[in-house]
GUBA-525846 format. One record per residue (C-alpha): residue in three letters; x, y, z; residue number from 1. Coordinates in pm, 1 decimal. Layout:
BEGIN
<'ALA'; <X; Y; Z>; NUM> ...
//
This chain:
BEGIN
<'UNK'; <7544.1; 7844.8; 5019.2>; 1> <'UNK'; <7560.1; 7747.1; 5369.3>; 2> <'UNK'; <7974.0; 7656.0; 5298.9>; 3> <'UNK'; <7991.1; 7959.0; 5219.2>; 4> <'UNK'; <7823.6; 8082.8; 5523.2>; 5> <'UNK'; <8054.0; 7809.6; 5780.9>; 6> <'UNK'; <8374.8; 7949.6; 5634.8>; 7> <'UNK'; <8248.0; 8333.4; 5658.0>; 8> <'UNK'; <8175.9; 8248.7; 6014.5>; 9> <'UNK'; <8500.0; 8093.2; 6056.4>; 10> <'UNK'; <8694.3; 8408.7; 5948.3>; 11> <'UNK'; <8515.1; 8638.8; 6148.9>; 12> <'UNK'; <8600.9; 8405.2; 6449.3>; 13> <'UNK'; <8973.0; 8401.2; 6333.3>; 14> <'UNK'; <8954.1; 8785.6; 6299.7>; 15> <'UNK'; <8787.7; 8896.3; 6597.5>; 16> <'UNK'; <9011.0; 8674.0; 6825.7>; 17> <'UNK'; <9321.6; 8860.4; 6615.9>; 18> <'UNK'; <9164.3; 9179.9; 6747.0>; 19> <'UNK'; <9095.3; 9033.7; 7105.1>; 20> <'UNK'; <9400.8; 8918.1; 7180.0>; 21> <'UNK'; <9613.3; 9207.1; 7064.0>; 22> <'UNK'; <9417.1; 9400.9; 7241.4>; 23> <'UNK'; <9472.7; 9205.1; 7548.8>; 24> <'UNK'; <9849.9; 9228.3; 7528.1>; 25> <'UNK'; <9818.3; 9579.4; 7502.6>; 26> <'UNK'; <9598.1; 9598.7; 7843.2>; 27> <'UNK'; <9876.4; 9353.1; 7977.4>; 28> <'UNK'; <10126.5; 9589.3; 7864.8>; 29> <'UNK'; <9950.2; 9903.8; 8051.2>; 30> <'UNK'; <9911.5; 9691.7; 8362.0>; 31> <'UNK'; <10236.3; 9618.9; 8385.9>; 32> <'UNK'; <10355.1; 9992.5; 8334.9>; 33> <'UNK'; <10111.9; 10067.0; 8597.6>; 34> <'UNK'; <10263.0; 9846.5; 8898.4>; 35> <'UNK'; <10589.8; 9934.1; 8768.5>; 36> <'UNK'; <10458.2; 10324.1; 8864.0>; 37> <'UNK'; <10328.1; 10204.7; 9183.7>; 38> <'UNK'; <10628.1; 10024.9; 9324.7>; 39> <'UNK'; <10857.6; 10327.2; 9196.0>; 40> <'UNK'; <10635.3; 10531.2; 9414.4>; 41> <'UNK'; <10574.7; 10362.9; 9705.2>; 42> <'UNK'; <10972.4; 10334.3; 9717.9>; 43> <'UNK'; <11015.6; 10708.5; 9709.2>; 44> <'UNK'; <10728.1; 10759.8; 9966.1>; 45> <'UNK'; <10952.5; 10542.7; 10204.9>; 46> <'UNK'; <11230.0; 10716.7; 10157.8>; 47> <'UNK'; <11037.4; 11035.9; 10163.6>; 48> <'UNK'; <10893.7; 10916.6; 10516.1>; 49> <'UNK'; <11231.6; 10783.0; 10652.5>; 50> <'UNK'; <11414.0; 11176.0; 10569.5>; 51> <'UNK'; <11089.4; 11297.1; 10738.5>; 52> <'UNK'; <11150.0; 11069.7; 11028.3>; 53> <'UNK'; <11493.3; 11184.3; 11044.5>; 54> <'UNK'; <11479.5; 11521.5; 11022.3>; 55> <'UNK'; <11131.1; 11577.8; 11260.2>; 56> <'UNK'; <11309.0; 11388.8; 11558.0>; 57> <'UNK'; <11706.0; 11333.4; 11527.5>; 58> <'UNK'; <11734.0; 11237.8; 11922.5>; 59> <'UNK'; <11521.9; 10913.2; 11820.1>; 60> <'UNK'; <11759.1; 10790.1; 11625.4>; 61> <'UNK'; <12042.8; 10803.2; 11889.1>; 62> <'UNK'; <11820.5; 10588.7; 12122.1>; 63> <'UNK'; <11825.0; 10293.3; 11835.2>; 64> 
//
């Protein structure tokens, strides 16, 4: 009875760290999609910010 018991312990162990893990990956997975999001927007916000630059005050940019 109780070897019974150690190896249905053991397979819910081996089971739940299945589910834990792919879990994880997935997470892992939706952080990196995040960042990617991030950096992709923070580039077009500079470029955004330079054509506002630009266009708001041309004579600055024949002093540089």
């Amino acid at each position: 009875m109780l070897r019974r018991l150690y190896i249905l312990v053991i397979v819910a162990l081996i089971v739940s760290t299945t589910f834990i893990k792919n879990y994880t990956k997935k997470l892992d997975q939706e952080i990196f999609s995040v960042k990617e999001n991030i950096n992709y927007l923070n580039d077009i916000k500079q470029l955004i910010q330079l054509e506002y630059d630009y266009l708001s005050s041309p004579e600055k940019l024949l002093e540089l």
